[in-house]
C-alpha positions as CSV (number, residue, x, y, z in Angstrom):
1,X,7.9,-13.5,-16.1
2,X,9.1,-12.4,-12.7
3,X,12.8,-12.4,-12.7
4,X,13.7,-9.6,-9.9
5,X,11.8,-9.3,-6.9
6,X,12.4,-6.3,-3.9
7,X,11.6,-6.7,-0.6
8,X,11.7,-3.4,1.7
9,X,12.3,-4.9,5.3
10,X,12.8,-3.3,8.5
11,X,13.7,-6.9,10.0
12,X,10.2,-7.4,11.6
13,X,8.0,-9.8,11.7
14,X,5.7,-8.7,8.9
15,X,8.8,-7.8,6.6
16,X,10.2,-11.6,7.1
17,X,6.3,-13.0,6.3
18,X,6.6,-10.9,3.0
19,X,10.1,-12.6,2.6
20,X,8.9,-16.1,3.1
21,X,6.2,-15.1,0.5
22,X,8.9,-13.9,-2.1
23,X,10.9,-16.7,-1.6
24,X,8.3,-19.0,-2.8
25,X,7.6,-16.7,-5.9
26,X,11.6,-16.3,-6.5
27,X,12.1,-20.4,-6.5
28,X,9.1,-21.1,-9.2
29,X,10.4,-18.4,-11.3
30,X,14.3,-19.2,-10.7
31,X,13.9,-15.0,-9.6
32,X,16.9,-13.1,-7.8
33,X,15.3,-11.1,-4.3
34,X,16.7,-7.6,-3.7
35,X,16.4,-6.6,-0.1
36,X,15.6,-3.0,0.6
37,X,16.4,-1.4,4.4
38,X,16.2,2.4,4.9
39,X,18.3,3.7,7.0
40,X,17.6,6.8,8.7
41,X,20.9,8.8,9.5
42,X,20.9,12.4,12.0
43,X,20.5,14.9,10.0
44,X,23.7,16.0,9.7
45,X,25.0,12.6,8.6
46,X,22.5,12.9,6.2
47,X,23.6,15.7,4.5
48,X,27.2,14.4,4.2
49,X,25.7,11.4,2.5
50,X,23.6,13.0,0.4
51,X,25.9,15.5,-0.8
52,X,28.1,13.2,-2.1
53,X,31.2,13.2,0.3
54,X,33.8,10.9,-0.8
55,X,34.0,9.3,3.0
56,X,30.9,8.4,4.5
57,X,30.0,9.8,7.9
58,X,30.8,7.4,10.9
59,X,26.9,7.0,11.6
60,X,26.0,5.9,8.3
61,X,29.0,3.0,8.7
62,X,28.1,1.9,11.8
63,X,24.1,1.6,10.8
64,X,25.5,0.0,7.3
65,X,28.1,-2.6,9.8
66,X,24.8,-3.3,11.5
67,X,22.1,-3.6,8.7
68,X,25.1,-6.0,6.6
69,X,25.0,-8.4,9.7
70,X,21.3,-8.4,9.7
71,X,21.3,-9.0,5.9
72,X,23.4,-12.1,6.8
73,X,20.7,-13.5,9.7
74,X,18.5,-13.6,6.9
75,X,20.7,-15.6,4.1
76,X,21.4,-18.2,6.3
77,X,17.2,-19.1,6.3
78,X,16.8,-22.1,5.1
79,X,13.3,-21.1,3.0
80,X,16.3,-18.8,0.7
81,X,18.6,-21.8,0.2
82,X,19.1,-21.8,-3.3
83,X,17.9,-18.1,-4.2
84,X,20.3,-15.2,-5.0
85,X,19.6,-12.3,-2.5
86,X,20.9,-9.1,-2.9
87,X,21.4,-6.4,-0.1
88,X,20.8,-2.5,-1.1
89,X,20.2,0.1,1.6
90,X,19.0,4.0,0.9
91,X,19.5,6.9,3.1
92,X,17.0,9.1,1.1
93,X,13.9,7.4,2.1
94,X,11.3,4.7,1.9
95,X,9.1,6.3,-1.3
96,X,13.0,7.1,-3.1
97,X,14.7,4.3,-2.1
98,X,11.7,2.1,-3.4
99,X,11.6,4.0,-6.4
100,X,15.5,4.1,-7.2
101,X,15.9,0.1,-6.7
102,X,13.1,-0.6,-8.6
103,X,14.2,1.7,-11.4
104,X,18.1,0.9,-11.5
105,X,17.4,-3.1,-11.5
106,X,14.7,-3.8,-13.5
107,X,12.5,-5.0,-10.4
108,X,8.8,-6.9,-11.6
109,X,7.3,-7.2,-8.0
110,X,6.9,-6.1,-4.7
111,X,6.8,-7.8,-1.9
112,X,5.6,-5.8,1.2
113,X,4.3,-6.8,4.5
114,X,1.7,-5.2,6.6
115,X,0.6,-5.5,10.3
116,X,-3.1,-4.9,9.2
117,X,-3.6,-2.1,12.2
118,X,-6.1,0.3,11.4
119,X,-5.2,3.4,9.8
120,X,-2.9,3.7,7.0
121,X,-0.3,5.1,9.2
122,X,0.4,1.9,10.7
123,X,1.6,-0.1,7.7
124,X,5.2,-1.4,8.4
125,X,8.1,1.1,8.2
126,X,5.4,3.9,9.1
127,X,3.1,6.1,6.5
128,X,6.0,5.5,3.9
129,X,4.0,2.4,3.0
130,X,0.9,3.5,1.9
131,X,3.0,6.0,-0.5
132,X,4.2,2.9,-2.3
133,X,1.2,1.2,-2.8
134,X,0.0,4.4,-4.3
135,X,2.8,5.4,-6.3
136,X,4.6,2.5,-7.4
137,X,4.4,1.5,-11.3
138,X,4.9,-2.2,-10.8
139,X,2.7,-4.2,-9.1
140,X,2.8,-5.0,-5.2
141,X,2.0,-7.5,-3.2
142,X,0.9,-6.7,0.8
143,X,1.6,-9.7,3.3
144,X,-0.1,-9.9,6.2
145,X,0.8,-13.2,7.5
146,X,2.7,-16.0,6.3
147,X,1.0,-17.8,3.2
148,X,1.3,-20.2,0.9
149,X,0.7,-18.2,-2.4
150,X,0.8,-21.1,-4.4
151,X,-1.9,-23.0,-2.7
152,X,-4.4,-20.2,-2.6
153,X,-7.3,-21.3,-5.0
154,X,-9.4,-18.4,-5.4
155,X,-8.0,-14.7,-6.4
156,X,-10.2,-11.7,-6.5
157,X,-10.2,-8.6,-9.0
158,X,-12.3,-5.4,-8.6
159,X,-13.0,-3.4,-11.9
160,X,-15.0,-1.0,-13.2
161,X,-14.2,-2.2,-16.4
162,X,-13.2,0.9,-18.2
163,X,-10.9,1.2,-21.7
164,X,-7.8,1.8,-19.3
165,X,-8.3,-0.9,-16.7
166,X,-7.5,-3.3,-19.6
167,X,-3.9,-3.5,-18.9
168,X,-3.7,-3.9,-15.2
169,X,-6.8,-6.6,-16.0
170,X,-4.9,-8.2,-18.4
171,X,-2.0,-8.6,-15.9
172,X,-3.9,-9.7,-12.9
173,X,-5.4,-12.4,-15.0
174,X,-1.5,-13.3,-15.7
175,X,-0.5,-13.2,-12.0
176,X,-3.3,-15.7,-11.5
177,X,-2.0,-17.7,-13.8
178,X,1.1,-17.2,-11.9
179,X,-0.2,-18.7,-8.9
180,X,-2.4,-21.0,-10.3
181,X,-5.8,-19.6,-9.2
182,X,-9.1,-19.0,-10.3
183,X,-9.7,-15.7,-11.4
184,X,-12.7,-14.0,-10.0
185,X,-13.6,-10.5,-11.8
186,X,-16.5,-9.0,-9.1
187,X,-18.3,-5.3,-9.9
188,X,-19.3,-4.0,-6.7
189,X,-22.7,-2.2,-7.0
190,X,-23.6,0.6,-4.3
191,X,-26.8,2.0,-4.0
192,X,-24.9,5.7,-4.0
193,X,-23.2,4.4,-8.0
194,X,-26.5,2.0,-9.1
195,X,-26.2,0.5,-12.1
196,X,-28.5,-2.5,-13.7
197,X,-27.5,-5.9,-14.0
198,X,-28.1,-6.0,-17.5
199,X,-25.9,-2.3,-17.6
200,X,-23.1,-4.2,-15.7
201,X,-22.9,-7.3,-17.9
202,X,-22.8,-5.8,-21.0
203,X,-19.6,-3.1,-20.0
204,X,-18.2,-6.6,-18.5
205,X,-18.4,-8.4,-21.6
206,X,-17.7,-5.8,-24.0
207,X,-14.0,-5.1,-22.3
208,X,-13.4,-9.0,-21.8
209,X,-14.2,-9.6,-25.6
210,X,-10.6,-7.6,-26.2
211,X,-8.3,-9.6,-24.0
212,X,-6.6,-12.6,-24.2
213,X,-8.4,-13.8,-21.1
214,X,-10.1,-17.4,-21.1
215,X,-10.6,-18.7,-17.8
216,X,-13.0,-16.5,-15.7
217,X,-15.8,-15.7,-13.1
218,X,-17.9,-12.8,-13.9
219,X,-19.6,-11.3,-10.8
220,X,-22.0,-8.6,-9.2
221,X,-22.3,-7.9,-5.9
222,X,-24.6,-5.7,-4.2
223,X,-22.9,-3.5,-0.7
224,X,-23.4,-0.6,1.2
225,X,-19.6,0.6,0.2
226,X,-17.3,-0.7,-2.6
227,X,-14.7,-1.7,0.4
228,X,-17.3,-3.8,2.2
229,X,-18.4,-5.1,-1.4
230,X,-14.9,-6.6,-2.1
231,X,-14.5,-8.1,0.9
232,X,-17.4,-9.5,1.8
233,X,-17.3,-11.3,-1.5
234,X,-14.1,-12.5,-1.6
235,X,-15.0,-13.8,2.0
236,X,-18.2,-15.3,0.1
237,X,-15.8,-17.8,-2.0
238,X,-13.1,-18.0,0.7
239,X,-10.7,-15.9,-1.9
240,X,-6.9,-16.1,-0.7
241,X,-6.0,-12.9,-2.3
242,X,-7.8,-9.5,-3.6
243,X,-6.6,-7.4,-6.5
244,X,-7.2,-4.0,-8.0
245,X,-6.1,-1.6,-10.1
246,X,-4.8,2.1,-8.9
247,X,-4.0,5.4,-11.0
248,X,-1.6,6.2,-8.4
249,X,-1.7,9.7,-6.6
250,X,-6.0,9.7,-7.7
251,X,-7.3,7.0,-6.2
252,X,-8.6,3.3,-8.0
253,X,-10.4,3.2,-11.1
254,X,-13.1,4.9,-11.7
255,X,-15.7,3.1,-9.0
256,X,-13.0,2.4,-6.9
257,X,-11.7,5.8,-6.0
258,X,-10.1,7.6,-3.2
259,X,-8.0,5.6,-0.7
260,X,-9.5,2.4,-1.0
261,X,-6.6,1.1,-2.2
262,X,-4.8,1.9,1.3
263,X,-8.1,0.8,2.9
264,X,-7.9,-2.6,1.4
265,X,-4.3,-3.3,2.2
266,X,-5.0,-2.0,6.0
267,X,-8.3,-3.5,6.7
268,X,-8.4,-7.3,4.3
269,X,-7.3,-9.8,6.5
270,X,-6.0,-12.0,3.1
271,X,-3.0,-10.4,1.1
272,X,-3.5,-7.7,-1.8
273,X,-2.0,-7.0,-4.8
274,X,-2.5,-3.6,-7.0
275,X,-1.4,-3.0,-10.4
276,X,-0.7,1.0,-11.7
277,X,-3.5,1.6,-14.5
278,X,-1.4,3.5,-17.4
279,X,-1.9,7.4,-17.5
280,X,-4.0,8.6,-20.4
């Protein structure tokens, strides 16, 4: 159940398509929206912040005057009528403030949007992005553009299908639920990590025997590069969102290592979500 949802915005285009998406979410699940905006103070304002001054310093009112008006703009959309939005700012920055909302109010999702440039640098609200993606312990969800999450028919999930990719399986299967999809498991096989098809089926099957998990597609695809491999295939069934698991600071799975978490949320044209695999 999705009850509290945060949406980190720097009141751009991309961070109001990630707003439209969690609206949508918020009003099937009666959910409240907290809306995140980091505020970057001088340095010395900063430090009178920080240290816990019992008057704030004149820069960190004005730019909290300014975000509160801003805040408003947004209530007044007519996609939030009916939803409960909160406002929270941060002066410590994106990865802390991120971290500190979710943590203090019990937040289930995140709701992020992306301008899809190349690099992972150019995620909204600058390299801070990609730090949440990797390090975040509840799942989040990357807009690109403005979707309808609800009509998207076909969702993708990359595994590798180890013991400790159960959990984050088992809650990407829920989120399809959530959204009323069809959920597509897909092994990518590279030509560098070969394995047989009937190798493949069989570490499939085995994990999938312990879940709760009823309606399925089991798949194998064949690229030169697991990044190419998910996308290709989701672009093979005309899937309107990819999923994957992430360990955090080392990388995706097992097969899916390095940044190819980052890679996916930069480079898929659809939205992605990732879910934190448990440390062992």
């Amino acid at each position: 159940m999705i009850e509290r949802i945060l949406v980190p915005t720097d009141f751009s285009p991309q961070a109001e398509s990630a707003l439209k998406v969690a609206a949508q979410v918020a009003k099937k699940n009666n959910a409240e929206i907290y809306l995140l905006h980091i505020i970057d103070l001088p340095d010395y304002s900063n430090d009178l912040v920080i240290s816990g001054n019992s008057a704030p310093a004149p820069p960190a009112i004005l730019f909290m005057q300014q975000t509160h008006l801003k805040y408003e703009e947004y209530k007044d959309k007519d996609y939030l009528e009916g939803i409960t939005v909160k406002e929270t700012v941060s002066f410590e920055g994106m990865q802390k403030g991120v971290s500190d909302t979710c943590t203090n109010n019990d937040i289930d999702l995140i709701i992020m949007g992306s301008n899809g440039a190349s690099g992972v640098k150019e995620l909204f609200i600058g390299s801070n992005s990609e730090k949440i993606v990797r390090f975040s312990k509840i799942p989040v969800l990357v807009i690109k553009n403005e979707c309808d999450l609800f009509n998207i028919k076909n969702f993708v999930y990359a595994s590798s299908f180890e013991e400790e990719d159960k959990l984050t399986l088992l809650a990407a299967y829920n989120f399809s639920k959530e959204i009323d999809a069809t959920f597509n498991l897909v092994w990518i096989n590279t030509s560098s990590k070969f394995r047989t098809t009937h190798y493949i089926e069989h570490k499939m099957n085995s994990l999938l025997s312990t879940l709760p998990i009823e309606d399925y597609t089991l798949n194998i695809y064949n690229d030169e590069t697991i990044e190419k491999g998910i996308m290709n295939f989701a672009n093979t069934i005309k899937a309107g969102i990819i999923g994957m698991g992430t360990h955090g600071r080392t990388g995706i799975s097992h097969f899916v290592n390095g940044s190819i978490s980052e890679d996916m949320v930069n480079h898929a044209k659809r939205p992605v979500i990732t879910f934190r695999i448990p440390a062992n």
